[in-house]
N, C-alpha and C positions, 0 to 999 in steps of 0.2 A: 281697603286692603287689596294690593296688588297682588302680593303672592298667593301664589295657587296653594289651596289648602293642602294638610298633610291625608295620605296614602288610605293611612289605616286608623282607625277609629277605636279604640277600647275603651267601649262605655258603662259604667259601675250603675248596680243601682245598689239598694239599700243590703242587701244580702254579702253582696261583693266586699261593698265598707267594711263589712263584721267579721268579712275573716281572718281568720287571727295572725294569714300571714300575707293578709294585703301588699303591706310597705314593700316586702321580696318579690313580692309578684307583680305589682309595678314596675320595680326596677326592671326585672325581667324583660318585659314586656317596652321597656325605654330603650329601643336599638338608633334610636336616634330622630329627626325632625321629618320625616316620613312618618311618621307614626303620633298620635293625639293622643290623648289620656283626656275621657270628659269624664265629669265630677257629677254624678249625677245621685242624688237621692232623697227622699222625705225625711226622713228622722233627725240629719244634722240641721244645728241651729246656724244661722249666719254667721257667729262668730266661728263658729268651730270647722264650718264649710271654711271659711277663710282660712284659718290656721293650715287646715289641712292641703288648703292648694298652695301656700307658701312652702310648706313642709316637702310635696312633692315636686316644685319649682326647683328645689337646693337636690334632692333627690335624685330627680329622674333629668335632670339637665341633660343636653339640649333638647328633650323633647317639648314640645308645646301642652299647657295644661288650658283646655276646655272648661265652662262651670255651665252647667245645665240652668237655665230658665232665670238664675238670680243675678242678676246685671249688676244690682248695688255691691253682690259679692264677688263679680269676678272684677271692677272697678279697685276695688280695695285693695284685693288679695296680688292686684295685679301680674292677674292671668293674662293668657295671650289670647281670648278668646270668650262669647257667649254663645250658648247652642240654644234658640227659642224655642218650645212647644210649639204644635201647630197651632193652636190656641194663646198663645203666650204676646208678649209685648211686639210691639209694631218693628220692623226689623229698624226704620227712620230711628225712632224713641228712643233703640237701643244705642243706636252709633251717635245720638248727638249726645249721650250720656260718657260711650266710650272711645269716641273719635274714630278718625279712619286707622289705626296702626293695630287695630285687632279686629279677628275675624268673627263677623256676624255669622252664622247656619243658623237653619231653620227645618225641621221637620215635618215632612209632608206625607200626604198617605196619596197622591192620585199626579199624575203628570200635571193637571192645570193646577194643581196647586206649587207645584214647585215653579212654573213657569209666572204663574203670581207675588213667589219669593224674588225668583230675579230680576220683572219687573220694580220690586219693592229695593234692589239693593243689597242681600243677602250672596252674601261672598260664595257660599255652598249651600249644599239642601240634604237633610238624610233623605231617600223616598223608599219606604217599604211598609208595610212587609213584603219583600219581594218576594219569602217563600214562607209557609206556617213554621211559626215562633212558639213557643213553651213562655215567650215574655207577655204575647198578645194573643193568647188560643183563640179569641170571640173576634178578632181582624182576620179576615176573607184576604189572603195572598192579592196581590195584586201583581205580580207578574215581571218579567225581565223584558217586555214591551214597551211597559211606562217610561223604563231608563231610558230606551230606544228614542223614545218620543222627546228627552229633552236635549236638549242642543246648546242651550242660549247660558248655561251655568253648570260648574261642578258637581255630578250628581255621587252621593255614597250610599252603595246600594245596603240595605239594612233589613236583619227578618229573616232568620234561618242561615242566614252566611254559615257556611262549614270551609274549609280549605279548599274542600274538592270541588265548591259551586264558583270559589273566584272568578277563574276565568270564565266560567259562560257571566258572569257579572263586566268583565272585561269587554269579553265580545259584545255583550249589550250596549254598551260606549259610558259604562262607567268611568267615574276618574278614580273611587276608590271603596271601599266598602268598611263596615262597620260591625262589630260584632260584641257580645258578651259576653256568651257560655263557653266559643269557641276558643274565647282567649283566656279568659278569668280562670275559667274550672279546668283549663290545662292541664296534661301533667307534666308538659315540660311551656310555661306560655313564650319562650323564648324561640324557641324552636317553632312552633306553629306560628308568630308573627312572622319570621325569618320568612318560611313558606311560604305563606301571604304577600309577603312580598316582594320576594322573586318570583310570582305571579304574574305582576306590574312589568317585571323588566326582562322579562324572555317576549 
């Protein structure tokens, strides 16, 4: 994948899926191809992850749909994209399954680890917790240094993201950052994505 991934990141997990007014807060949160939508959660089954990321493809168009860690389902469902665990499948394994025309990321908790994704091929990298998360309370922040440190690939800085930490994510030489609670539990998620990112372009 040549193109540079998208901006903003809004990543679901299992709580997100269940609220009752998801599909609107999607949309919401869909201002266009700057912006990802990943799929991420335990409870759904393969078929129904699949359903669901066709469902928000017709949906949230043009934005790009992400599927967290399940490759057979963003292959199917065809998504524009897989986001690996830092534990997860070989970023190689992934692309000869889903070709070069979609976007590998991979999640990493430490600068050499991200610099081991690019070595590996991985289009972008989340790397955080950049700052203490209510997602990860037991991860130790690791800092807007590690972002500094990577160079060589797209990094999305992730982990306590709020609106007002953007820009020092910016200054750190982010390309874009990644959030859940800031955008999901919104009360307007439209409005704070917008903020987010006219972040990027001042």
């Amino acid at each position: 994948m040549s193109r540079s991934p998208p901006i903003l990141h809004a990543v679901t997990n299992d709580s997100v899926l269940e609220l009752p007014d998801f599909s609107e807060r999607a949309r919401a949160l869909a201002i266009g191809p700057s912006v990802a939508l990943h799929l991420r959660g335990t409870r759904l089954s393969g078929r129904n992850l699949v359903a669901l990321a066709r469902r928000l493809q017709e949906l949230c168009a043009p934005v790009p749909i992400l599927i967290n860690d399940r490759v057979d389902a963003a292959r199917v469902s065809g998504a524009h994209g897989v986001h690996l665990p830092a534990a997860g499948l070989p970023v190689a394994a992934a692309r000869s399954i889903l070709g070069r025309d979609v976007w590998v990321g991979r999640s990493t908790h430490s600068a050499d680890e991200a610099l081991r994704a690019a070595d590996q091929g991985a289009d972008y990298v989340f790397l955080g917790p950049v700052w203490r998360t209510d997602s990860h309370p037991e991860r130790e922040p690791i800092g807007l240094a590690a972002i500094s440190a990577v160079t060589r690939i797209p990094v999305i800085a992730i982990g306590g993201v709020t609106p007002r930490r953007v820009q020092q994510a910016i200054e750190a030489g982010a390309h874009g950052v990644a959030a859940i609670s800031a955008l999901w539990y919104a009360e307007d998620p439209r409005a704070v994505a917008q903020s987010m990112l006219l972040s990027f372009e001042s």
